[in-house]
VOPAGU-2260 file (C-alpha; in pm, 1 decimal, decimal comma):
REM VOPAGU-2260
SITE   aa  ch    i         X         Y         Z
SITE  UNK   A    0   18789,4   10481,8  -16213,8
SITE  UNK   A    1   18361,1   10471,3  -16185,4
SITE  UNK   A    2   18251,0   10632,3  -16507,3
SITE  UNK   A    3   18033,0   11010,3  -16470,3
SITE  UNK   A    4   17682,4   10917,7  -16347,8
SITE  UNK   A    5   17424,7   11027,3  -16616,5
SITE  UNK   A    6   17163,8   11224,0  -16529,4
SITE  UNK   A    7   16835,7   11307,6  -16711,8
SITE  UNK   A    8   16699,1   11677,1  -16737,9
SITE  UNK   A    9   16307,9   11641,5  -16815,6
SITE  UNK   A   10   16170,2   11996,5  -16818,4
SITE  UNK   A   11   16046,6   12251,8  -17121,8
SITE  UNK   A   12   16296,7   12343,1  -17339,5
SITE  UNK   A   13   16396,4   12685,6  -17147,1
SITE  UNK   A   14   16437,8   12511,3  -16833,7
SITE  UNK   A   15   16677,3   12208,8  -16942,8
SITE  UNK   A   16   16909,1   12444,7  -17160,1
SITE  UNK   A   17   16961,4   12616,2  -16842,9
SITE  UNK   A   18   17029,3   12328,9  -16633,8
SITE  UNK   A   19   17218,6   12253,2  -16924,6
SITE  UNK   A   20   17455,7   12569,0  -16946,4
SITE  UNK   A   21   17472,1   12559,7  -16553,8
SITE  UNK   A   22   17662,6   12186,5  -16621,7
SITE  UNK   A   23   17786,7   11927,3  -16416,8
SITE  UNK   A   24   17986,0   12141,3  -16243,6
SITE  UNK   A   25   17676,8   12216,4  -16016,3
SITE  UNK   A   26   17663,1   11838,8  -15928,6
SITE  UNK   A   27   17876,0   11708,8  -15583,6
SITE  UNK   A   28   17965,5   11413,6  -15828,4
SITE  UNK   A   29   18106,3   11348,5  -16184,7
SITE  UNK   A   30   17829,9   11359,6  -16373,3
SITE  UNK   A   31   17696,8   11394,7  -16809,3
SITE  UNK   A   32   17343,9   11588,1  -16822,8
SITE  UNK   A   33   17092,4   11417,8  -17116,9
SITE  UNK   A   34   16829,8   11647,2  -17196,1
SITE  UNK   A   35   16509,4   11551,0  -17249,3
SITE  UNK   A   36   16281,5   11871,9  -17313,5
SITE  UNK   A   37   15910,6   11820,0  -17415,5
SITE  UNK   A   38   15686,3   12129,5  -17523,1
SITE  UNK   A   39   15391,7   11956,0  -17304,8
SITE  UNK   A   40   15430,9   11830,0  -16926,2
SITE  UNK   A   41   15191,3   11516,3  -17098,0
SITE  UNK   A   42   15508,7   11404,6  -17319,6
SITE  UNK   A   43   15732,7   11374,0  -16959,8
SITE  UNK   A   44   15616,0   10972,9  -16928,4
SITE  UNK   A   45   15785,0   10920,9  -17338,3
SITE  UNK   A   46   16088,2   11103,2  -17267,6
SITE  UNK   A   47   16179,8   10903,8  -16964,1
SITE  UNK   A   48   16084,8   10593,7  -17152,2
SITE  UNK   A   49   16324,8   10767,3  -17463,6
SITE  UNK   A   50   16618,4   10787,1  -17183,4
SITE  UNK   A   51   16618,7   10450,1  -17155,4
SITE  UNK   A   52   16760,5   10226,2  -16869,3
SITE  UNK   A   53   17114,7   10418,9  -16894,8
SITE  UNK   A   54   17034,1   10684,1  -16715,1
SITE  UNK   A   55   17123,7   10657,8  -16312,4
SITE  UNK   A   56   16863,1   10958,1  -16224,3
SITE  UNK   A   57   16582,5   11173,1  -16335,8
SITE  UNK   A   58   16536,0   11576,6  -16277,4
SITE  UNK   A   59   16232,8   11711,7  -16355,7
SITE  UNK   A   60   16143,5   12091,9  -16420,8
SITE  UNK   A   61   15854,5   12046,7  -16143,9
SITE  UNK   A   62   15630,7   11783,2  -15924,2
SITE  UNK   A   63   15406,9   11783,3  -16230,5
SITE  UNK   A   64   15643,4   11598,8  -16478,1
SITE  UNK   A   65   15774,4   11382,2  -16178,2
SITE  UNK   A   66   15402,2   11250,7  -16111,2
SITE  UNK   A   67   15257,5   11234,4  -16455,8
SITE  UNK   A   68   15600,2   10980,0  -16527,3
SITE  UNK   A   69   15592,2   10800,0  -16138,5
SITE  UNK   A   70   15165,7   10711,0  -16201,7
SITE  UNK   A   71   15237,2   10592,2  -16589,0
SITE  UNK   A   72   15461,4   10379,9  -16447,3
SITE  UNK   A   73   15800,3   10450,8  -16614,6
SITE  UNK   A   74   15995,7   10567,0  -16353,6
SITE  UNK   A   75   16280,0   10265,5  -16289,0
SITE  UNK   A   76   16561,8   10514,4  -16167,7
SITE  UNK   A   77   16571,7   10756,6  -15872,5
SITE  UNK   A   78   16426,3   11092,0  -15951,3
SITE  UNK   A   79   16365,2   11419,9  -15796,9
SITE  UNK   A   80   16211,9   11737,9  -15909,5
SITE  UNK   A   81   16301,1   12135,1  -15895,8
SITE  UNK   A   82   16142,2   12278,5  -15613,1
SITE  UNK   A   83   15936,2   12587,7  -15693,7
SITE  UNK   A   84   15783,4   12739,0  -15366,0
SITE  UNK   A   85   15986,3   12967,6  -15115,4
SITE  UNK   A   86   16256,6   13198,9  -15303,0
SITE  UNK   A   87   16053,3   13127,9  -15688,4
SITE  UNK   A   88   15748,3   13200,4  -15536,1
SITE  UNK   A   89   15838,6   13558,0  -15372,5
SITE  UNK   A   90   16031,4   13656,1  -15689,9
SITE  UNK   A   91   15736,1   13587,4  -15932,6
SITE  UNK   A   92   15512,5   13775,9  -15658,5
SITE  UNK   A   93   15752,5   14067,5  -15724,0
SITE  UNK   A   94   15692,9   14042,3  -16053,7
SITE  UNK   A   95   15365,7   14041,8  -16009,2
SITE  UNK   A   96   15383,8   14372,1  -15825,7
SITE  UNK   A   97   15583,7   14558,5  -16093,1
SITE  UNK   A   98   15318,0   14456,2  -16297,5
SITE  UNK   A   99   15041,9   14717,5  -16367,0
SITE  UNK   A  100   14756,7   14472,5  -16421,5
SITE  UNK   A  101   14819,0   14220,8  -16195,8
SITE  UNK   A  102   14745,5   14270,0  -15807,6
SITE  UNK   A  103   14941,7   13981,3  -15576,8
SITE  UNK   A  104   14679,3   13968,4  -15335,1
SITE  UNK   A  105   14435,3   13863,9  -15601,6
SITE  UNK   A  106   14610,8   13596,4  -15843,9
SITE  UNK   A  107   14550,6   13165,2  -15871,1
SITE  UNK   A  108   14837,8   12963,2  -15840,6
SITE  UNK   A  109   14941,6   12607,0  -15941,0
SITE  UNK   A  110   15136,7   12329,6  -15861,7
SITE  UNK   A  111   15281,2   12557,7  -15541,3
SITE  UNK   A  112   15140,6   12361,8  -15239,3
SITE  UNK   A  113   14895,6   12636,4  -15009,9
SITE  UNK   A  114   15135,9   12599,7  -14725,6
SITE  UNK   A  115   15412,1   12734,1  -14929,9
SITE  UNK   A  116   15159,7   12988,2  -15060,0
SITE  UNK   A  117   15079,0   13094,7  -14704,4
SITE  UNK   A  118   15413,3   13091,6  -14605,1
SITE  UNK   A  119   15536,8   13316,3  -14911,5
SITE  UNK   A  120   15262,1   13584,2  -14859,8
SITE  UNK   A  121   15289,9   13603,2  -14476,4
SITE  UNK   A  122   15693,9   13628,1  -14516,0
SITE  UNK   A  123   15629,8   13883,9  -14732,9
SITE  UNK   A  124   15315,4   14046,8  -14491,3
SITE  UNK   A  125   15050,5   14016,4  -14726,9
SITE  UNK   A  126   14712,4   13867,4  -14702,7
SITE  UNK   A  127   14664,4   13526,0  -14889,1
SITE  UNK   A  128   14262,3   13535,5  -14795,7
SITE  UNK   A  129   14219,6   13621,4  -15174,1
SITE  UNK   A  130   14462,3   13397,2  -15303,5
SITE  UNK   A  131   14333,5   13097,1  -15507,2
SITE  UNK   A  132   14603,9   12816,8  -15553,6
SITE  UNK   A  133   14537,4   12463,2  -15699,7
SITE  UNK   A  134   14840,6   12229,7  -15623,0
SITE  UNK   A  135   14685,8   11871,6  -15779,3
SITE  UNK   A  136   14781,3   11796,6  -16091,4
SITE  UNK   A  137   14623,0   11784,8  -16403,6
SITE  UNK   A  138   14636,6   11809,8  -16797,0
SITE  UNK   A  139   14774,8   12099,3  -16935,8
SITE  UNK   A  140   14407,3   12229,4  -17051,3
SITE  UNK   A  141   14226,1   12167,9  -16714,8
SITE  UNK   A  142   14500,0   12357,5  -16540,3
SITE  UNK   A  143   14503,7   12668,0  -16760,1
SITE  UNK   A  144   14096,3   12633,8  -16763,9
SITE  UNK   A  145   14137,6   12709,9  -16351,8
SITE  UNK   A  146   14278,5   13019,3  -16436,1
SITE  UNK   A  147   14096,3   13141,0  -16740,6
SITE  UNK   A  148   13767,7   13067,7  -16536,8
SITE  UNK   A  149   13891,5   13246,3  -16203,6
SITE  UNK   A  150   14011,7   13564,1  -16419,0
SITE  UNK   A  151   13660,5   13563,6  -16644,1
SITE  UNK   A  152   13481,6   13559,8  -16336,1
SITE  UNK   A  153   13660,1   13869,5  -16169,4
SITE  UNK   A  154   13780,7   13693,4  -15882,1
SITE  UNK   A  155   14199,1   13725,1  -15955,6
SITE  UNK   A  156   14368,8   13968,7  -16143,2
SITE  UNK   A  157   14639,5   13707,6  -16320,8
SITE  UNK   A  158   14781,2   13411,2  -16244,9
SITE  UNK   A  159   15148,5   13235,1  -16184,4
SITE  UNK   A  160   15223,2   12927,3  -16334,8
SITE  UNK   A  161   15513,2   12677,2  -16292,9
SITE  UNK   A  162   15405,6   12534,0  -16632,0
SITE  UNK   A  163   15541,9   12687,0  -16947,2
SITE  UNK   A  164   15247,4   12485,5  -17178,1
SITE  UNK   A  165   15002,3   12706,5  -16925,3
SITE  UNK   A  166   15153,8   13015,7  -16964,2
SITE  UNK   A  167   15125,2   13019,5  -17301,2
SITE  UNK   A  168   14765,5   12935,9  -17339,8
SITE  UNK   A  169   14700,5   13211,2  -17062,8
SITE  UNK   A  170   14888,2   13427,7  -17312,3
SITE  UNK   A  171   14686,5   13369,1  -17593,5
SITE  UNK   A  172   14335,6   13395,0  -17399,8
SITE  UNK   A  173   14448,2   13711,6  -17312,3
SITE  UNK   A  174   14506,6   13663,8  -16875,3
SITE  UNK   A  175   14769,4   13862,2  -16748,2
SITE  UNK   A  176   15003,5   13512,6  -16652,5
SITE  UNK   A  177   15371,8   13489,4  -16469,2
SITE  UNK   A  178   15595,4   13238,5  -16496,8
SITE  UNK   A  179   15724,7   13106,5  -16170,2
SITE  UNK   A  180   16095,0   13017,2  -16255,7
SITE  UNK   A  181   16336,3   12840,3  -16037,0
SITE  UNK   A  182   16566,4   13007,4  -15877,8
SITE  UNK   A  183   16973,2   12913,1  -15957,5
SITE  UNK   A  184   16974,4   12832,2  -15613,6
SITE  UNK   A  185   16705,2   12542,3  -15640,5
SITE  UNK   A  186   16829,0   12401,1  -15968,9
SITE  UNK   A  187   17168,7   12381,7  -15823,1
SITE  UNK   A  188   16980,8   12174,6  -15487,6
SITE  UNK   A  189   16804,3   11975,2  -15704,0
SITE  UNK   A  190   17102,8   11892,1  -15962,1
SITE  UNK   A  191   17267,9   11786,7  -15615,4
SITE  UNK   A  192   16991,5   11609,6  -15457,2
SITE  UNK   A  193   16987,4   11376,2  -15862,7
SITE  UNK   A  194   17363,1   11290,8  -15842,5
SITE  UNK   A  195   17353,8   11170,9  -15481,4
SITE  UNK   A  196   17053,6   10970,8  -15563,2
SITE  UNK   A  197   17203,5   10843,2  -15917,8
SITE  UNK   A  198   17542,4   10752,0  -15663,7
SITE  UNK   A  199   17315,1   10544,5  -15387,1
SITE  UNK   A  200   17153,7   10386,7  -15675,6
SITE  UNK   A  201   17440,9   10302,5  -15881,5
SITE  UNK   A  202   17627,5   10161,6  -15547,0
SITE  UNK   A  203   17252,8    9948,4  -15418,2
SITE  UNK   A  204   17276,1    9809,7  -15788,6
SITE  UNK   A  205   17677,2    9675,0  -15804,0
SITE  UNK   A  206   17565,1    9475,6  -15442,7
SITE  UNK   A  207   17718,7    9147,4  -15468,6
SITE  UNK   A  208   17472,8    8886,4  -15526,7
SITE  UNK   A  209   17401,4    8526,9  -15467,5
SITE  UNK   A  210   17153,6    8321,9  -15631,2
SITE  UNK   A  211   17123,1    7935,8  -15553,7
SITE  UNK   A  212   16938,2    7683,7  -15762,3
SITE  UNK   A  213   16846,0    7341,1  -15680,2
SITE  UNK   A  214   16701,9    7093,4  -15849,8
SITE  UNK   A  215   16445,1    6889,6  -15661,8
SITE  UNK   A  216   16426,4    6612,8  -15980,6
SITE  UNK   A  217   16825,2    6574,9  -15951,8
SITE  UNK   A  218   16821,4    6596,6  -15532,1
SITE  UNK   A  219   16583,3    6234,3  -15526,5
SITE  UNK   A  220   16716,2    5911,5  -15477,6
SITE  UNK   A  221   16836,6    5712,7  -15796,9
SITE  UNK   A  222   16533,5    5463,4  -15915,9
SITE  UNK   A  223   16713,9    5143,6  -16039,4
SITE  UNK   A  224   16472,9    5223,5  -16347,2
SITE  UNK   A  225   16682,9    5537,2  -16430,4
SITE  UNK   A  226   17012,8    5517,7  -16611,2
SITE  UNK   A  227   17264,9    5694,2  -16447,8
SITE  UNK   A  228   17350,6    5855,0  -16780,7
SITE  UNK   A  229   17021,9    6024,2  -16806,3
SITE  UNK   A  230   17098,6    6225,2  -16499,5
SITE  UNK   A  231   17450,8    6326,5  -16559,8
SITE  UNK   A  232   17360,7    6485,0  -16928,7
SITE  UNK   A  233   17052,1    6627,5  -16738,7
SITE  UNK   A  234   17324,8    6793,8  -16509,9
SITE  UNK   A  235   17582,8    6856,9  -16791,5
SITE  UNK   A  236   17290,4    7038,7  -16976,0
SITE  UNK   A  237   17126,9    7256,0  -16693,4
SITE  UNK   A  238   17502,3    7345,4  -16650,0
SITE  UNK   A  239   17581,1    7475,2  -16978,3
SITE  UNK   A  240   17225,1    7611,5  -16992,1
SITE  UNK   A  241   17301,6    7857,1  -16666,1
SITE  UNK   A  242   17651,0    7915,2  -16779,9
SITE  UNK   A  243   17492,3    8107,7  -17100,9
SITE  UNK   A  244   17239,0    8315,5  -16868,6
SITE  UNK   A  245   17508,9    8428,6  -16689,2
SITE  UNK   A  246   17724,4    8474,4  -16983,7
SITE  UNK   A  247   17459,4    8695,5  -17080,2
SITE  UNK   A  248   17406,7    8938,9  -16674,9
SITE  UNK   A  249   17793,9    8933,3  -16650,3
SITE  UNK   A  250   17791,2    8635,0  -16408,2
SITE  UNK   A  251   17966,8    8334,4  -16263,4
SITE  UNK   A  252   17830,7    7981,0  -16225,3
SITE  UNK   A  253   17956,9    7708,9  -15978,3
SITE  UNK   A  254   17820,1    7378,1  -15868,5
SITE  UNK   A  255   17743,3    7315,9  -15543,8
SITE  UNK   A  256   17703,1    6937,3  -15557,5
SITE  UNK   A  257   17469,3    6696,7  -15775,4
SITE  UNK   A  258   17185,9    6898,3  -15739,4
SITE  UNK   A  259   17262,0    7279,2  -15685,1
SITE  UNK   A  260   17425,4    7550,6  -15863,0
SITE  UNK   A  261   17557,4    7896,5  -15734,7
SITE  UNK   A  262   17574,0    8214,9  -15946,7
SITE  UNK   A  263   17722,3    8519,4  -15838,0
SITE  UNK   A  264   17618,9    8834,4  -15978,3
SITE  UNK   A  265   17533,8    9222,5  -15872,8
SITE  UNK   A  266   17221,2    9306,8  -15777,4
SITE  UNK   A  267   17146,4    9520,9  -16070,9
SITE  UNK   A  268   17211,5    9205,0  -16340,4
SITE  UNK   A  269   16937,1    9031,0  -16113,9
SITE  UNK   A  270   16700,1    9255,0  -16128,3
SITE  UNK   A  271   16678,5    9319,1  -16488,9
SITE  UNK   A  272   16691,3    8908,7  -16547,3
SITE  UNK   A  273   16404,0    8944,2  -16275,9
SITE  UNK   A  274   16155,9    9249,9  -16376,1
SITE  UNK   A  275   16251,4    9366,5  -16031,9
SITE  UNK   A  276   16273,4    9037,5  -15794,8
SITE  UNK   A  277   15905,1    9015,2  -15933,0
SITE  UNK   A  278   15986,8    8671,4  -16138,9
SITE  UNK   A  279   16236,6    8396,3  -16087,5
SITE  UNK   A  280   16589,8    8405,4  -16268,5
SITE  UNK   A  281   16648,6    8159,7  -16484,4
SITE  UNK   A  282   16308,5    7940,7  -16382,8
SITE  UNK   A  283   16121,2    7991,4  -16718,4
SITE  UNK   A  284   16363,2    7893,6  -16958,5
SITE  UNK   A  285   16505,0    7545,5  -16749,1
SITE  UNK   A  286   16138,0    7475,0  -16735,8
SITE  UNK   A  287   16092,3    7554,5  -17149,0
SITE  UNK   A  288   16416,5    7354,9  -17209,9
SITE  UNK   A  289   16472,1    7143,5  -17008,0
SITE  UNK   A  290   16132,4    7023,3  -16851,3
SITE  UNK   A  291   16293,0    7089,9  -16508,0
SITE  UNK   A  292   16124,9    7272,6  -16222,0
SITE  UNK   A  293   16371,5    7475,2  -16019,4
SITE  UNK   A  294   16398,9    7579,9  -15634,8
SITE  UNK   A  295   16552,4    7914,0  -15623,4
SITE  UNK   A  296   16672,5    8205,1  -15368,4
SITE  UNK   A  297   16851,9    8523,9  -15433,6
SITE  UNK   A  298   17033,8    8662,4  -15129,5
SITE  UNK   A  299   17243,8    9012,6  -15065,6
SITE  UNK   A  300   17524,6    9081,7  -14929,4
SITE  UNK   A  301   17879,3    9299,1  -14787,8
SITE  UNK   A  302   18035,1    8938,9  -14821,5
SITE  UNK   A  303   18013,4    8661,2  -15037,7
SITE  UNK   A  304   17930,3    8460,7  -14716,8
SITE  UNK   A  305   17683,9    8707,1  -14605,3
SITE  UNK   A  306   17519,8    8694,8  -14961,5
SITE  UNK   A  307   17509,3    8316,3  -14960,7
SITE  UNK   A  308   17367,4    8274,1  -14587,9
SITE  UNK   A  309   17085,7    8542,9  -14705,4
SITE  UNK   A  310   17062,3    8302,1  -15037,8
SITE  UNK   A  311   17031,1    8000,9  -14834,2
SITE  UNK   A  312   16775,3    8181,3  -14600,2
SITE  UNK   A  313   16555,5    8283,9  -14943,5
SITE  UNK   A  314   16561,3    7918,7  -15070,9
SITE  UNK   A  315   16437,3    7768,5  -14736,7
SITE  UNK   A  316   16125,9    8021,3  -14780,8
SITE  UNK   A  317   16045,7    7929,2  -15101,6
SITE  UNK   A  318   16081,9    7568,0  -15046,2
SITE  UNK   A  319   15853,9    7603,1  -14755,2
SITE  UNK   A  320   15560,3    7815,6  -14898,1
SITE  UNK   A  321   15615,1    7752,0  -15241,4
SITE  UNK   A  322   15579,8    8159,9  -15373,2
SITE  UNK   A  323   15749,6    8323,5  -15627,1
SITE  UNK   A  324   15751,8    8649,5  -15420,2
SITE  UNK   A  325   15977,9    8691,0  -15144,3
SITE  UNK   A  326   16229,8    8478,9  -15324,9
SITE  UNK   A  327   16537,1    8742,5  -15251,9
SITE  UNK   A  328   16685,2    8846,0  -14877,3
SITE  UNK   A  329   16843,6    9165,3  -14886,2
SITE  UNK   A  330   17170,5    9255,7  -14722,2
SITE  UNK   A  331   16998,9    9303,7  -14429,8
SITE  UNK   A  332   16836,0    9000,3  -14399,6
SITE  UNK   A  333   16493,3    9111,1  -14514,1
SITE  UNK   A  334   16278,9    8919,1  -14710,6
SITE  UNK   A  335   16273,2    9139,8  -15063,6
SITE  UNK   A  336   15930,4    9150,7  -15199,7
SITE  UNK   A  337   15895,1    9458,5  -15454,5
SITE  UNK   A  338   15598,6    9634,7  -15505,5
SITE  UNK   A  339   15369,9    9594,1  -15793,1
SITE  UNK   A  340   15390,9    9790,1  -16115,0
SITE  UNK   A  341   15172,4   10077,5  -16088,4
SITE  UNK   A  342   14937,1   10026,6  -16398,7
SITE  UNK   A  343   14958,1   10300,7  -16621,3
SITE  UNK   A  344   14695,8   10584,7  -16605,0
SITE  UNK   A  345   14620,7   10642,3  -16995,3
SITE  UNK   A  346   14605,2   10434,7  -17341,6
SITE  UNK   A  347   14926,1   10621,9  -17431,4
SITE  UNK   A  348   15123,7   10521,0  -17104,1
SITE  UNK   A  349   14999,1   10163,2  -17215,1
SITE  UNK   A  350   15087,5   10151,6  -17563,4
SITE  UNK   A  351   15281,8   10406,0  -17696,8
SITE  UNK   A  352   15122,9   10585,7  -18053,4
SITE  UNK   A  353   15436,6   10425,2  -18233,1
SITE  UNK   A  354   15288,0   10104,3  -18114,2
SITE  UNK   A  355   14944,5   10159,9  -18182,0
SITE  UNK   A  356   15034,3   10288,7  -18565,3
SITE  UNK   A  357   15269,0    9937,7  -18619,6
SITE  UNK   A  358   14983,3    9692,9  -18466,8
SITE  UNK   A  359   14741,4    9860,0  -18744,4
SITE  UNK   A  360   14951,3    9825,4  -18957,0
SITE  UNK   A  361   15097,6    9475,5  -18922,6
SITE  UNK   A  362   14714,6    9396,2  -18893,3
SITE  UNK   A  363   14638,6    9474,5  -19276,2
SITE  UNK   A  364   14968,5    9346,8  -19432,7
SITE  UNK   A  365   14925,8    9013,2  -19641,2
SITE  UNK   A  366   15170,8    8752,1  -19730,4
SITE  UNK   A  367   15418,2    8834,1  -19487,7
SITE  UNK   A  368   15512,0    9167,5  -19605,9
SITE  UNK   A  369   15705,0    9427,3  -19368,7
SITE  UNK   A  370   15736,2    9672,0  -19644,6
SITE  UNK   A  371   15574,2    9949,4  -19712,2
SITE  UNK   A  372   15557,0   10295,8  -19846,8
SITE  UNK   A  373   15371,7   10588,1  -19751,8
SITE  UNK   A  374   15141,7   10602,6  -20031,9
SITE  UNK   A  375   15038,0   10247,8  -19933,0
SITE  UNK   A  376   15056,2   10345,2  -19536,1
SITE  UNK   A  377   14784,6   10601,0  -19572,4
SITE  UNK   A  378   14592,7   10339,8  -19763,2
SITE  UNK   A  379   14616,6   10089,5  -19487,5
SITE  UNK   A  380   14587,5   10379,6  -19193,7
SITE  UNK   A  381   14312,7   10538,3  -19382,6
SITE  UNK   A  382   14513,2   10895,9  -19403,6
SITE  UNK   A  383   14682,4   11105,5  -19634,5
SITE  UNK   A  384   15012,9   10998,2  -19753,5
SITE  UNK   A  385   15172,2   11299,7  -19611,8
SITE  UNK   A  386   15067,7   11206,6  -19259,8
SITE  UNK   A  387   15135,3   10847,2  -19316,2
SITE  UNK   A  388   15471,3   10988,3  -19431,3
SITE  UNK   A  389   15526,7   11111,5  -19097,3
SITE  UNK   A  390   15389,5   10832,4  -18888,5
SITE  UNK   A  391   15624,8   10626,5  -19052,7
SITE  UNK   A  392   15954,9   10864,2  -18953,0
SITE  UNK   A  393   15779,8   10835,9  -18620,3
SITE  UNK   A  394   15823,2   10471,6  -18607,8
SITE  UNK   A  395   16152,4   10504,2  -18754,5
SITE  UNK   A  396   16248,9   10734,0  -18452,0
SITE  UNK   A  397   16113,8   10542,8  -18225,2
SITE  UNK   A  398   16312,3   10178,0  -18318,8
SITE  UNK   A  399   16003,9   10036,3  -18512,2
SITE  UNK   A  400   16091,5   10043,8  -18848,0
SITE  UNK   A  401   16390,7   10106,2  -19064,0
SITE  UNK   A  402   16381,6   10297,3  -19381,5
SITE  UNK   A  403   16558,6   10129,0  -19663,0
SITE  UNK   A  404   16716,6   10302,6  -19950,9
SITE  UNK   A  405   16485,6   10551,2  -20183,2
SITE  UNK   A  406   16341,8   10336,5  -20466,9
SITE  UNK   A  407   16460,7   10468,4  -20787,8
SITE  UNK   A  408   16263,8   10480,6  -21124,5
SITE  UNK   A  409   16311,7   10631,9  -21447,9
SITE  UNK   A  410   15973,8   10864,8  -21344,2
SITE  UNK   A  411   16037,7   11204,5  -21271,5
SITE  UNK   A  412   15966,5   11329,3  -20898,1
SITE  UNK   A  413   16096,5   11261,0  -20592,7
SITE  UNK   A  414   16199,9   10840,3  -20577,2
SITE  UNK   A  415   15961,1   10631,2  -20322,3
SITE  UNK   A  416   16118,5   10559,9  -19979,5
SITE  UNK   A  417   16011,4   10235,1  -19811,9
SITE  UNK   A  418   16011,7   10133,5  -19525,0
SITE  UNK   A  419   16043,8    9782,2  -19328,5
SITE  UNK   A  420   15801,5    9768,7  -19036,7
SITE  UNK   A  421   15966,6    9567,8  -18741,8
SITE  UNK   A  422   15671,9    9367,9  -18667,3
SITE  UNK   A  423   15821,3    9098,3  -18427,9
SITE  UNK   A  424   15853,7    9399,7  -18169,7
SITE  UNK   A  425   15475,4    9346,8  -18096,6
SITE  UNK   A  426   15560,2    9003,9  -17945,3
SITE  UNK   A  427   15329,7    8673,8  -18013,3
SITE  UNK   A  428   15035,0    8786,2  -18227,7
């Protein structure tokens, strides 16, 4: 029986415990709901990255969430957003008219696109020529600056926000603000629209896959100079060397003949062994090990024939133009080559704050020491030791350390909890 899909809810906190209490039941599909609420639509990029490869689709609260995650980069699963024009729109203008200081035909909008703007207020036969609406996005300040400006100036009576981070600095400046809400109706379409999306993707992933490997050292003639020997441990070893990567993706390895090895796999195990068909499987490490340079194509498939002609049909490209891109042929014959990673658009998309606190860290320890406290934290960071007390339960949350039991003295007071800083997860220093 195929397991529930998992889905992940990234919206504020009033948003996801409804999709939450609305449960799978909404969803065509089997599916478990992870929520991921933030209190900021700039936290959306870390809690996808917090949701971590097991989740088979993303729904986000709005197209601000979605885009702020899709430009940092993070986004490697399907994901859709709740729509907010049409039905949310018309009942926020109604609230809008029930509301004594707010006129409709006088109010900014965001994150609404103008044509559903125009749409909503000539369905509902009122003129938009007043209307100011500001559908790019944008940080949470710059937004709820739009509004604060166009309401100082006189030229709207209110505004309606799809963010809830807005709304409440609109609230506290004093502008008469409205929270366009999604309907049931649009939750419900967009909980649907995630699990057939999480279903396509799950299916695309479990493709069977082919991946052939030759070796061009081990395909050459036998010099008289070389011992036979040397070339059958060479084979015995590049063997047992592929046998343990595939060991590892939940894969198969066969020979082929002297010189050339088949693995069968799903295309999901490939991709993760390839950052996305962006770098060859197995390549780098026969080349660290073994000295050995590798030919290799990575072909799709209904059929284990199909998959291997497509394989075959990859391996003749690269051994023609000699590029690591365009190494795979999808099921449909195409040559595979992936996009680029979208570079991410801030210093926190780029290296996380957990990150940035560890590398100072690790910077300023001496004699190998991991351990530390948060007395001598704040020392290092150059802050208190209350906030290096919670820095440190940040990187504790976030995988980077590991507090070890409380130090106990004879002193009186509360004993002194270390801390072991897992430095090798900054990589080669």
């Amino acid at each position: 029986m195929t397991p529930d899909l998992t889905i992940g809810v990234v919206g504020p906190h009033d948003l996801v415990e409804r999709v939450m209490l609305m449960g799978h039941a909404a969803a065509p599909l089997p599916c478990r709901l992870v929520a991921a609420a933030y209190r900021d639509e700039q936290e959306a990029p870390d809690k996808v990255t917090r949701l971590g490869p097991g989740v088979d689709a993303c729904l986000f609260a709005s197209p601000v969430p979605y885009d702020l995650a899709r430009r940092s980069g993070v986004l490697t699963m399907p994901a859709t957003y709740v729509q907010l024009g049409g039905a949310a729109l018309v009942a926020a203008l109604a609230k809008a008219a029930l509301d004594t200081r707010t006129d409709p035909k006088r109010v900014s909008i965001d994150v609404v696109s103008r044509a559903d703007v125009e749409e909503a207020y000539t369905d509902l036969g009122i003129p938009a020529t007043d209307v100011h609406s500001r559908d790019e996005p944008g940080a949470t300040g710059t937004i709820a600056a739009y509004h604060e400006r166009l309401a100082r100036q006189g030229a709207t009576t209110g505004a309606l926000t799809c963010l809830a981070a807005v709304a409440e600095r609109l609230h506290t400046a004093g502008v008469p603000v409205i929270r366009i809400r999604p309907t049931s109706a649009a939750v419900r379409t967009a909980l649907h629209t995630a699990a057939l999306l999480g279903a396509h993707h799950r299916l695309e992933e479990s493709q069977l896959t082919v991946v052939l490997v030759e070796v061009p050292t081990l395909r050459e003639p036998v010099r008289r100079a070389a011992p036979r020997y040397w070339r059958d441990e060479l084979r015995l070893s590049l063997q047992r060397l592929l046998v343990q990567e595939a060991n590892r993706i939940n894969a198969t390895v066969w020979p082929i003949d002297d010189h050339s090895y088949l693995v069968t796999a799903t295309r999901g195990s490939i991709a993760a062994a390839t950052d996305g068909f962006r770098v060859l499987p197995f390549a780098a490490r026969i080349r660290d090990e073994l000295g050995l340079a590798v030919e290799v194509g990575v072909g799709m498939g209904r059929t284990t024939h199909d998959a291997e002609s497509h394989a075959r049909a990859a391996l003749a490209r690269t051994q023609a133009g000699k590029q690591a891109q365009g190494f795979a042929v999808d099921r449909e014959g195409r040559a595979l080559i992936p996009a680029p990673r979208m570079p991410p658009t801030g210093a926190t998309a780029l290296k996380p704050k957990g990150v940035e606190v560890l590398a100072r860290l690790a910077a300023k320890l001496e004699g190998g020491d991991t351990v530390v406290d948060a007395e001598g934290a704040g020392k290092m960071l150059g802050v208190t030791p209350r906030t290096a007390r919670r820095l440190l339960r940040t990187l504790v949350d976030e995988g980077l350390a590991w507090p070890l039991p409380p130090n106990r003295t004879p002193q009186p007071g509360r004993p002194r909890q270390l801390y072991r800083l897992i430095v090798e997860k900054l990589g080669p220093r």
